[in-house]
C-alpha positions as CSV (number, residue, x, y, z in Angstrom):
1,X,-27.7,25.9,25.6
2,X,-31.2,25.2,27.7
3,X,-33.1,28.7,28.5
4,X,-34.7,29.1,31.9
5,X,-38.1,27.9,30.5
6,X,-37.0,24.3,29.0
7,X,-34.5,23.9,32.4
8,X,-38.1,24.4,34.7
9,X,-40.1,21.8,32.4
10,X,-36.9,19.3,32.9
11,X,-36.8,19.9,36.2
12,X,-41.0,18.9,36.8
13,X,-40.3,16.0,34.0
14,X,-37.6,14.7,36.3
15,X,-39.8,15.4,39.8
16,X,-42.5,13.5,38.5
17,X,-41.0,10.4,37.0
18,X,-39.0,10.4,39.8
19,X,-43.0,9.8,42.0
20,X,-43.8,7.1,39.0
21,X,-40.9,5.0,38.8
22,X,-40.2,2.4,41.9
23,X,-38.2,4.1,44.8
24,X,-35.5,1.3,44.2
25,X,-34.8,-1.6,43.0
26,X,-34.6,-4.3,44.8
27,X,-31.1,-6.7,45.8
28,X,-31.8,-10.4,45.6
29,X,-29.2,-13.9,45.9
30,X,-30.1,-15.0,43.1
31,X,-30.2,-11.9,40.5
32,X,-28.4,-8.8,38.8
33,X,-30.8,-6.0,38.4
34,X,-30.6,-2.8,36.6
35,X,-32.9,0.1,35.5
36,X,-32.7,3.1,33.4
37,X,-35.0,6.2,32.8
38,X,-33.6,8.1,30.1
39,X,-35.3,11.8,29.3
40,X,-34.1,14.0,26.4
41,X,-32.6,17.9,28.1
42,X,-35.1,19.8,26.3
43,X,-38.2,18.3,27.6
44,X,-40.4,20.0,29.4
45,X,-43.8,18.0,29.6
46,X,-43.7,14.0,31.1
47,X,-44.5,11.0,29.4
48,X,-46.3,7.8,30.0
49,X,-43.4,5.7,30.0
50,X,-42.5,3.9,33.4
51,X,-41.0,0.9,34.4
52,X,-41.8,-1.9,37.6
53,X,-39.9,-4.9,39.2
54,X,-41.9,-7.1,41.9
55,X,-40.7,-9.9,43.7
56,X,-43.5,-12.4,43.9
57,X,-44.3,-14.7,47.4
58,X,-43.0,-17.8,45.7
59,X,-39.7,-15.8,44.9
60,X,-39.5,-15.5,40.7
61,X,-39.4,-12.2,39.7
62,X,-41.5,-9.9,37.6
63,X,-40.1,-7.2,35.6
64,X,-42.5,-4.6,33.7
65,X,-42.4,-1.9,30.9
66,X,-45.5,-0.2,29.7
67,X,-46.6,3.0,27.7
68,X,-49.4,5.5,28.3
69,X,-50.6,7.4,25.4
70,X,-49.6,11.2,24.9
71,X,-48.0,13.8,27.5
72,X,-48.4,15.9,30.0
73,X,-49.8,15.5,34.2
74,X,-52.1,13.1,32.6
75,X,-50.1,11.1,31.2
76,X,-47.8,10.8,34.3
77,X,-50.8,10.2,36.2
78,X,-52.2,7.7,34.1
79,X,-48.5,5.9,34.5
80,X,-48.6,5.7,37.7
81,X,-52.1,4.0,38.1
82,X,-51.3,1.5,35.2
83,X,-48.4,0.5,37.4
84,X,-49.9,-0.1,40.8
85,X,-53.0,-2.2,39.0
86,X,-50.4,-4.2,37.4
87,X,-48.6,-4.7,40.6
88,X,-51.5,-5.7,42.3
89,X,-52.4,-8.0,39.5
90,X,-49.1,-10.0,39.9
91,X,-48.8,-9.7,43.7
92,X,-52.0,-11.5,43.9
93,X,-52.2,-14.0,41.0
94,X,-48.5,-14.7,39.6
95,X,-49.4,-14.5,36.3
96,X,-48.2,-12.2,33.1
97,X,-51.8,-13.0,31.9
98,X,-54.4,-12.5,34.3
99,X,-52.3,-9.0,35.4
100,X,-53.1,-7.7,31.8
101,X,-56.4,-8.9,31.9
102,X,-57.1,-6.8,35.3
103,X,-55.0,-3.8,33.4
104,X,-57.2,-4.7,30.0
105,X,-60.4,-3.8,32.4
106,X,-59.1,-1.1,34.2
107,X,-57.9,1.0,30.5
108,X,-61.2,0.7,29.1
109,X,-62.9,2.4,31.8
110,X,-60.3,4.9,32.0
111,X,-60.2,6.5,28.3
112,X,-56.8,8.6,29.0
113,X,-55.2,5.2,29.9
114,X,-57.5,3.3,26.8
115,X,-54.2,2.1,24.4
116,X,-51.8,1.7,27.4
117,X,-49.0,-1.1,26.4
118,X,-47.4,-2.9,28.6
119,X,-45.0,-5.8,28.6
120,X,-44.1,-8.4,31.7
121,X,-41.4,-11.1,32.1
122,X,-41.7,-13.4,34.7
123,X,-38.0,-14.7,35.9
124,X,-37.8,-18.3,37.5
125,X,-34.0,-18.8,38.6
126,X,-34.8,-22.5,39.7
127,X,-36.3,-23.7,36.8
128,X,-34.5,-21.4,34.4
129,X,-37.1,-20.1,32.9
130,X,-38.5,-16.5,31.4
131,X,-42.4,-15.8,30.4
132,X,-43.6,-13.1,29.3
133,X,-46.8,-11.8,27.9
134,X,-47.2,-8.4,25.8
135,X,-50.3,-6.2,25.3
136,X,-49.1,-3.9,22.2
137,X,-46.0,-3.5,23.8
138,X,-42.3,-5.0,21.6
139,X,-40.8,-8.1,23.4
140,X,-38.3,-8.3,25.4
141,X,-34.5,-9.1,24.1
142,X,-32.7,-12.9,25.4
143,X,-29.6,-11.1,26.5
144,X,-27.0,-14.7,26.5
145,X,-24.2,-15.1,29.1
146,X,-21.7,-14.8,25.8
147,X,-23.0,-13.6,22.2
148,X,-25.5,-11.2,20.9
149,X,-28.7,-10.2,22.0
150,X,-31.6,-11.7,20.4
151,X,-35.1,-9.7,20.3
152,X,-37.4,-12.4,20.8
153,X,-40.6,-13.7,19.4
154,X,-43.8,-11.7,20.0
155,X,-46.8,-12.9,21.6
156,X,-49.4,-11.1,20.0
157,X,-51.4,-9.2,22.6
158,X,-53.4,-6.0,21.2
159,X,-53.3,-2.8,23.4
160,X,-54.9,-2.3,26.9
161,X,-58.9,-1.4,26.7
162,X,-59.3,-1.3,23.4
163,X,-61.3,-4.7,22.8
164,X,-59.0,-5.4,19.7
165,X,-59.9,-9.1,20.5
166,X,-56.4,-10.6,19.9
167,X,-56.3,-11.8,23.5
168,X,-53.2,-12.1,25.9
169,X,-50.6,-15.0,25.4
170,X,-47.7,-16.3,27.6
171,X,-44.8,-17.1,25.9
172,X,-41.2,-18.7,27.4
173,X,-37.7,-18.9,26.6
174,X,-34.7,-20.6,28.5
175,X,-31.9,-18.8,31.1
176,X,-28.7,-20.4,31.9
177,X,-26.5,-18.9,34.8
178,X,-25.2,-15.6,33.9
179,X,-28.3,-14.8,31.2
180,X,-30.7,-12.3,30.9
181,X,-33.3,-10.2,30.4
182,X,-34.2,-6.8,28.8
183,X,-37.2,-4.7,28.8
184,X,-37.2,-1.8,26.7
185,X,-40.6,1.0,26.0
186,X,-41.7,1.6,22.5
187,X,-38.6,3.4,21.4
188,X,-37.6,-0.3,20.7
189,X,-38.9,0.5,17.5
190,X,-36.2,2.2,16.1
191,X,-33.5,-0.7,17.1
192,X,-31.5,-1.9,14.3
193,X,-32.2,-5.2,13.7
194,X,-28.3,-6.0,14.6
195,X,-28.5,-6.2,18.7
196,X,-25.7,-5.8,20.6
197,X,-25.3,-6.2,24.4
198,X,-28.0,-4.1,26.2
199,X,-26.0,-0.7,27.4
200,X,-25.0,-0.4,23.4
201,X,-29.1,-1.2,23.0
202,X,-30.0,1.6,25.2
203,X,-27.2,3.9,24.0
204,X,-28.4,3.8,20.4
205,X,-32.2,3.9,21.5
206,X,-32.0,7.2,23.9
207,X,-29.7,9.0,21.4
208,X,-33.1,8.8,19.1
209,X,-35.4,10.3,21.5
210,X,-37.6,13.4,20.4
211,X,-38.5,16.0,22.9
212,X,-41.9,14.3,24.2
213,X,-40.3,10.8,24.6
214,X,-38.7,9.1,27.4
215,X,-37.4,5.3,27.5
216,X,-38.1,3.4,30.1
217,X,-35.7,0.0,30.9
218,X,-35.2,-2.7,33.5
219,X,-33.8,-6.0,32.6
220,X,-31.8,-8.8,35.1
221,X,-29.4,-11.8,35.0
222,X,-29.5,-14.9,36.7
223,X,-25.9,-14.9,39.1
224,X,-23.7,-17.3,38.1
225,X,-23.7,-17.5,42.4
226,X,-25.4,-16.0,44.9
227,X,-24.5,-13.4,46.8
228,X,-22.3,-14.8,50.1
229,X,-22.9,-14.7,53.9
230,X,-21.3,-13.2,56.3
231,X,-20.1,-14.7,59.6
232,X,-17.3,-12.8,61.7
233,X,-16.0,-13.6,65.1
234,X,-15.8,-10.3,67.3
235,X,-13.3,-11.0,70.4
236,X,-12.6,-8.6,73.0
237,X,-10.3,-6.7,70.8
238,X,-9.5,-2.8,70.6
239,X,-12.5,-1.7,68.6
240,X,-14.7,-4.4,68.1
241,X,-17.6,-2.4,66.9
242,X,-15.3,-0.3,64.1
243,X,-14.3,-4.1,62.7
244,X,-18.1,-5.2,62.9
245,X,-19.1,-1.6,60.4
246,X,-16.3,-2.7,58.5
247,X,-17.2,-6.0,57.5
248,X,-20.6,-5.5,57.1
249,X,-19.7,-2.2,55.1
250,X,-17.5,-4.3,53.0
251,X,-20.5,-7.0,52.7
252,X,-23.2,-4.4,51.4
253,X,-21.5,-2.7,49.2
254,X,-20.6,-6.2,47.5
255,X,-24.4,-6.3,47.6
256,X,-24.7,-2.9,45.6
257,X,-27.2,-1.8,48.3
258,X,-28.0,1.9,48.6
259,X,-25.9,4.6,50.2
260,X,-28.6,4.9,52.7
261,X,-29.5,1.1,53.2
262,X,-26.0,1.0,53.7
263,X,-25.4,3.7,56.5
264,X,-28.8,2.6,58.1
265,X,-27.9,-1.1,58.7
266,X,-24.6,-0.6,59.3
267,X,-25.2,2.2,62.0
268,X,-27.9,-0.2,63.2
269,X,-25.9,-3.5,63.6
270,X,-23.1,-1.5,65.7
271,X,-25.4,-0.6,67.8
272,X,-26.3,-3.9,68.6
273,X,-22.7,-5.0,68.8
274,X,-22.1,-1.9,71.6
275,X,-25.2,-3.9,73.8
276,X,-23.9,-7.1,73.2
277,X,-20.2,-6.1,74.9
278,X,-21.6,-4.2,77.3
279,X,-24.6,-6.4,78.8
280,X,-24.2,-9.4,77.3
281,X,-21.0,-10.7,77.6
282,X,-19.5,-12.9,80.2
283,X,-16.2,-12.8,81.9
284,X,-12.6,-11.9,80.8
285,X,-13.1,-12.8,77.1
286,X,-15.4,-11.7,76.0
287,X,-16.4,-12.7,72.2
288,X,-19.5,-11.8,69.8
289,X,-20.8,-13.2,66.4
290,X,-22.4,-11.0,63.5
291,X,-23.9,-12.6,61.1
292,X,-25.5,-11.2,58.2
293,X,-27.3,-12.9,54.6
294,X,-29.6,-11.8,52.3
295,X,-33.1,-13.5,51.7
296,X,-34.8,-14.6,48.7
297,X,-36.9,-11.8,49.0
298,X,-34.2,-9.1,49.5
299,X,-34.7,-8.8,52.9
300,X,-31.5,-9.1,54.6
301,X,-30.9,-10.4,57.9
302,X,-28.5,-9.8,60.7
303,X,-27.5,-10.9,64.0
304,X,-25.6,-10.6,66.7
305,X,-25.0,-13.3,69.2
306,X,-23.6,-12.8,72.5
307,X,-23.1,-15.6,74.9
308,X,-24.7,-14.0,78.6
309,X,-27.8,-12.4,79.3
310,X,-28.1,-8.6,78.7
311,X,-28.4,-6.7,81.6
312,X,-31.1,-4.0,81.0
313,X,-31.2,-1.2,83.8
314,X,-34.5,-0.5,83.4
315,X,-34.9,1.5,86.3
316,X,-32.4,4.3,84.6
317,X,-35.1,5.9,82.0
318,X,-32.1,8.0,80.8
319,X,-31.2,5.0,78.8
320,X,-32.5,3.2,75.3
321,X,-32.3,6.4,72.9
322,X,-29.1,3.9,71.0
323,X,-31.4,1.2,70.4
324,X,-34.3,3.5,69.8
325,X,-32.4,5.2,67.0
326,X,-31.5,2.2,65.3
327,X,-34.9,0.8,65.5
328,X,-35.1,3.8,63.3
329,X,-32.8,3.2,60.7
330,X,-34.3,-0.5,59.4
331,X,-37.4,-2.4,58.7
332,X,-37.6,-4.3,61.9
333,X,-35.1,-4.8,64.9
334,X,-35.5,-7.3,67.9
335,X,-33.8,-8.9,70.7
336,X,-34.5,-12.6,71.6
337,X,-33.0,-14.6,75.1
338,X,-31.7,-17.8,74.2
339,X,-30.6,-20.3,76.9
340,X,-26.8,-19.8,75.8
341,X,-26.9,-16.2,75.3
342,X,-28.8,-13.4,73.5
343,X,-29.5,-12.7,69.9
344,X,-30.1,-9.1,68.7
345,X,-31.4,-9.2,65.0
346,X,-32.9,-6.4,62.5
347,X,-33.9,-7.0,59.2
348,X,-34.2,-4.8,56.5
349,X,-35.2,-4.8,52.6
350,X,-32.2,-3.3,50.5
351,X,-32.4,-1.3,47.1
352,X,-30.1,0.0,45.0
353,X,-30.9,3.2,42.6
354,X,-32.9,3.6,39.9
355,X,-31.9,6.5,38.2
356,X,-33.4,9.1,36.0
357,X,-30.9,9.9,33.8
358,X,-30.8,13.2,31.5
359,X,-29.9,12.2,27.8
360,X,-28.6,14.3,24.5
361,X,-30.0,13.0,21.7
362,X,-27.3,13.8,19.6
363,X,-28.9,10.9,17.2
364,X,-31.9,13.6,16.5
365,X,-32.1,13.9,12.7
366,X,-34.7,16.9,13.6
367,X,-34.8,18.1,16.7
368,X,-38.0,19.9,16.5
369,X,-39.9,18.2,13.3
370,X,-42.5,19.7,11.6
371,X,-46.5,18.4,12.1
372,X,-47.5,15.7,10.5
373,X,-48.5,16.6,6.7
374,X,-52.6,15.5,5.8
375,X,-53.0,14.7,2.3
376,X,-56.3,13.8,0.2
377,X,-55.3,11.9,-2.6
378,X,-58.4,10.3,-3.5
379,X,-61.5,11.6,-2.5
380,X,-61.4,8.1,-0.2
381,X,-57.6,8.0,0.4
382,X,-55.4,10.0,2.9
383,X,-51.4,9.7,3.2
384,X,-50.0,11.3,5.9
385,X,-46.1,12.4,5.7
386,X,-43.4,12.8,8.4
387,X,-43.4,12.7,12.3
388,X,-47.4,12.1,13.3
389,X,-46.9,13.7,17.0
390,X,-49.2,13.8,19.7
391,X,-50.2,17.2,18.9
392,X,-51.6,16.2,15.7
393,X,-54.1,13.5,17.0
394,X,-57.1,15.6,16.9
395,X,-56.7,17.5,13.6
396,X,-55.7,14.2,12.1
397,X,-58.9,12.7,13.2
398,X,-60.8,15.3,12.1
399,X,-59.6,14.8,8.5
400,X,-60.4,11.4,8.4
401,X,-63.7,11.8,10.1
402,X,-64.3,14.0,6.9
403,X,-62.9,11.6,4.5
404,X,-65.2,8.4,5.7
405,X,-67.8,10.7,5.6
406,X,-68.9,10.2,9.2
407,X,-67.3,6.8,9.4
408,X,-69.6,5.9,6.1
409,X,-67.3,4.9,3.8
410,X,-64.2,3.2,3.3
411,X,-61.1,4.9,4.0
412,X,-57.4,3.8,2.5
413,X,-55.0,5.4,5.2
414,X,-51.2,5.6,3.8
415,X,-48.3,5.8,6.0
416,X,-45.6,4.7,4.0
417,X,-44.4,8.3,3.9
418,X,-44.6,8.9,7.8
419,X,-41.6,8.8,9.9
420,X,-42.8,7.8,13.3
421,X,-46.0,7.8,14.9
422,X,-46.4,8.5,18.9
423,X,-48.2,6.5,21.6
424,X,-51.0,8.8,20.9
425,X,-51.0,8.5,17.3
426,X,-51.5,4.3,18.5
427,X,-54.2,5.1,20.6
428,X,-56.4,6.8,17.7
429,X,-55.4,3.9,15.0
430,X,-56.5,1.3,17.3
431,X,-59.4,3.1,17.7
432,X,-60.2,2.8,14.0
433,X,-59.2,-0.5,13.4
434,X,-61.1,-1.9,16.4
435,X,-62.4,-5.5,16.1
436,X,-64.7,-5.6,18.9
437,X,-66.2,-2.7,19.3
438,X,-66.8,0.4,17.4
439,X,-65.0,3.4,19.4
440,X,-66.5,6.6,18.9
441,X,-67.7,7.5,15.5
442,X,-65.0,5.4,13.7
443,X,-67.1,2.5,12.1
444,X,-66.0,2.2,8.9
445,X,-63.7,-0.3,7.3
446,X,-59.5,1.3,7.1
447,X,-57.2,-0.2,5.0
448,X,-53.9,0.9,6.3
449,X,-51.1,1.1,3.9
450,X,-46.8,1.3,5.5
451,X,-43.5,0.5,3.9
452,X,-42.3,-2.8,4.9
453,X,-39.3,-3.0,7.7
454,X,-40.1,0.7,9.0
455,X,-40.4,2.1,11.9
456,X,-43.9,2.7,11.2
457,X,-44.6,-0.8,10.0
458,X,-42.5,-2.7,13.3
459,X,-45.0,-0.5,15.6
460,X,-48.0,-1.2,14.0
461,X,-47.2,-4.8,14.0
462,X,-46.6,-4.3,18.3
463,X,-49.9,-2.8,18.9
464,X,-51.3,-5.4,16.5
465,X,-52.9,-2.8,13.9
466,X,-54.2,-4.4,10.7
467,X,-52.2,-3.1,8.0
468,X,-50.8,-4.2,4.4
469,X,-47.3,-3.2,4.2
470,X,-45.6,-2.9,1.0
C-alpha cells in the first residue's frame, strides 16, 4: 500500500518528467514511433533519465536517450537542459557526433550535468540506414522485421564533460522495411544477454527498477508503406459535413494522431467544408473535395476545394467567429482563390502520446537495499559490497580520499562484490579514472577490480571506465 507521503513524491516525480520528456511524439509516412517512461510507485524524488525524437530538415530521424547523474530537482533540471542542447545540436548540424561534442562542452562547464550519457540514432528510411554515436551511454538494440533482437556493437564514446579522451564515434547498421530501432537508459544493464522483441525488453528492464531509477525508451520502425491519402468527393448530399468528420476521423485515427490533434483538425476541416457549401458552391449540384496527407515532416495537410468563389459578407461584422475558432484549433489555416474555385487549407503537426507510465517492480530482489558496505583490506586496497547508491557518493569518496592518501598513492578499488552502481556512483569513478585531466583531488593511479559478465562490469565497460575484470 503507498502512504500519503510516497503518493505526493510520485505525484511531483510524474509532474516533472512529464515538463522533461517531449509533449508528443511525432506521426511521420514513413515510420512507427513509440516511447515509454517507466517510474517505480514508490518513488518520490526524479531522475535524470529522459528521452528525445527530432525530425531533421532533410527528413531522417533522430531518436535520443541520455542519463544525468543522481536525483532530485537538479537532476530533472539538468535533464532537461541536456535535452534541448542536444536538440539544438542536431537541428543545426545533422550529426550524432558534433551534437555530443556541443553536449561534451556544455557538461563540463556544468558540474551537476559533468558524467551525463547520452545515446543518438539517426534513422534514414531512403537509404536504409541507422547511425548512432554513444557517450557512456549502452547501444541501441537492431530490432529485425522477424527474429530476435540483437544489442548491437558499441562505439566507444566516454561520458559527457569529463575529458576521458576516448572521443565520439559514429557507427551504422542496416534497416529493411518493417525493422527497427530501440533505445533504452542505463537500466540496459541488467538485460539478459537473451533479447527478445522490445515490449518483453522493457517488461523485464522496468520490473528491475530501484526506487531512485526511472527508464527512459523510444525506438521506431521503418513502415513496410506509408501511411495513405485521403481524397473524398462531398456531393450535395444530406450531411455532407458529418461524412467529411467521418472520413477524416477514420483517416487520423489510422494515423494514431492524438485525441486532441484529432478533435482540433477534424472540427477545423468541417468548418471549412460548412464555407465551401455555403459560399462557394455553384448551382444545383453542388459538390466539394477534401483532401488530406501527411508530410514528411508530420505536418499534415488538408484541403478543401470548392468550385465558385466564396462569397464573404464582409459588411455583416456579426460573422467569422466559425473560421476564427478553427484558426484556433491547428497550426496554420488559409484560404486561397483559384481561377476554378477556392481552396481552404490548414495544416497541422500531429503527435501521438508519450506516456509516463507507473511501474511495480515486482522483479526487486530488495526493495529498499542497504548502503553500500566500505571495506579496507589493505592499507592501499578498498572493496566495496552491495548496491553503491547515490546517497553513498560522498562518504565513499571520502574513504578513498583517505586511502590514496590525498590522491598520493595508488589505490586498488574492488567491485566484484557490488551489486549495482548508480549514475552518480559513474560520475565519481570517472572522475578517478580521468585521462585528461585530473578532477578535483583524485590524481592518483586506480586499479579497478569487477567480476566478469556483471552488472557492474557491462556498465563500466558503457561509461568506458578502465578496469580489470576477473
Amino acid at each position: 500500500m503507498i502512504g500519503e507521503t510516497e503518493r505526493d513524491g510520485l505525484q511531483l516525480v510524474t509532474a516533472l518528467h512529464d515538463v522533461v520528456q517531449p509533449a508528443g511524439l511525432p506521426v511521420l509516412p514513413l515510420f512507427d514511433i513509440y516511447g515509454r517512461f517507466c517510474v517505480p510507485d514508490d518513488a518520490v524524488e526524479p531522475g535524470g533519465s529522459w528521452f528525445d525524437v527530432v525530425v531533421l530538415p532533410d527528413d531522417r530521424l533522430a531518436l535520443v536517450v541520455g542519463e544525468v547523474p543522481g536525483i532530485g530537482l537538479t537532476a530533472a533540471v539538468m535533464a532537461a537542459q541536456m535535452r534541448g542542447v542536444i536538440r539544438a545540436g542536431l537541428r543545426r548540424d545533422g550529426d550524432a557526433v558534433d551534437a555530443l561534442h556541443l553536449a561534451d562542452i556544455h557538461a563540463e562547464d556544468i558540474p551537476d550535468a559533468r558524467g551525463s550519457t547520452a545515446l543518438i540514432v539517426l534513422l534514414d528510411a531512403d537509404r536504409g540506414i541507422a547511425a548512432y554515436a554513444s557517450a557512456g551511454h549502452p547501444p541501441p538494440w537492431l530490432v529485425p522485421a522477424e527474429g530476435t533482437a540483437v544489442l548491437l556493437s558499441d562505439t566507444g564514446g566516454g561520458p559527457l564533460g569529463t575529458g576521458s579522451g576516448t572521443g565520439y564515434a559514429r557507427a551504422t547498421c542496416s534497416l529493411a522495411k518493417g525493422d527497427g530501432v530501440l533505445l533504452a537508459g542505463s537500466a540496459v544493464h541488467r538485460a539478459a544477454s537473451k533479447s527478445d522483441e522490445p515490449d518483453r525488453i522493457l517488461e523485464s528492464l522496468a520490473a528491475g527498477l530501484s526506487s531512485d531509477q526511472a527508464l527512459s525508451a523510444v525506438g521506431a520502425s521503418l513502415r513496410m508503406e506509408p501511411h495513405r491519402g485521403l481524397e473524398v468527393r462531398l456531393d450535395g448530399e444530406d450531411d455532407p459535413v458529418r461524412r467529411a468528420r467521418e472520413q477524416l476521423g477514420s483517416w487520423l485515427v489510422e494515423l494514431d494522431a492524438s485525441p486532441m490533434d484529432q478533435m482540433g483538425v477534424a472540427h477545423a476541416a468541417a468548418e471549412l467544408v460548412t464555407n465551401a457549401f455555403q459560399h462557394g458552391a455553384n448551382g444545383h449540384d453542388p459538390w466539394v473535395e477534401l483532401r488530406a496527407r501527411l508530410g514528411s515532416n508530420g505536418v499534415a495537410l488538408v484541403e478543401v476545394l470548392d468550385h465558385g468563389k466564396w462569397r464573404v459578407p464582409v459588411e455583416d461584422v456579426t460573422r467569422g467567429r466559425g473560421l476564427a475558432m478553427a484558426a484556433g484549433l491547428v497550426d496554420h489555416l488559409g484560404v486561397a482563390l483559384r481561377p476554378d474555385g477556392t481552396r481552404a487549407f490548414l495544416q497541422h503537426r500531429l503527435l501521438h502520446a508519450a506516456p509516463i507510465e507507473v511501474v511495480r517492480a515486482t522483479a526487486r530482489v530488495d526493495p529498499d537495499p542497504a548502503p553500500v558496505e566500505v571495506v579496507h583490506i589493505a592499507p592501499h586496497a578498498v572493496a566495496l559490497r552491495g548496491a553503491f547508491g547515490h546517497d553513498d557518493v560522498e562518504r565513499v569518496a571520502a574513504e578513498l580520499l583517505v586511502a590514496t592518501r590525498g590522491g598520493t598513492v595508488r589505490l586498488s578499488l574492488d567491485l566484484r562484490e557490488a551489486t549495482s552502481i548508480s549514475t552518480s556512483a559513474v560520475q565519481l569513478l570517472t572522475d578517478l579514472t580521468s585521462v585528461n585531466r585530473a578532477v578535483g583531488m583524485y590524481a592518483a593511479d586506480i586499479e579497478i577490480l569487477t567480476k566478469a559478465d556483471s552488472t557492474v562490469q557491462r556498465t563500466l565497460d558503457s561509461a568506458c571506465i578502465p578496469h580489470h575484470a576477473a
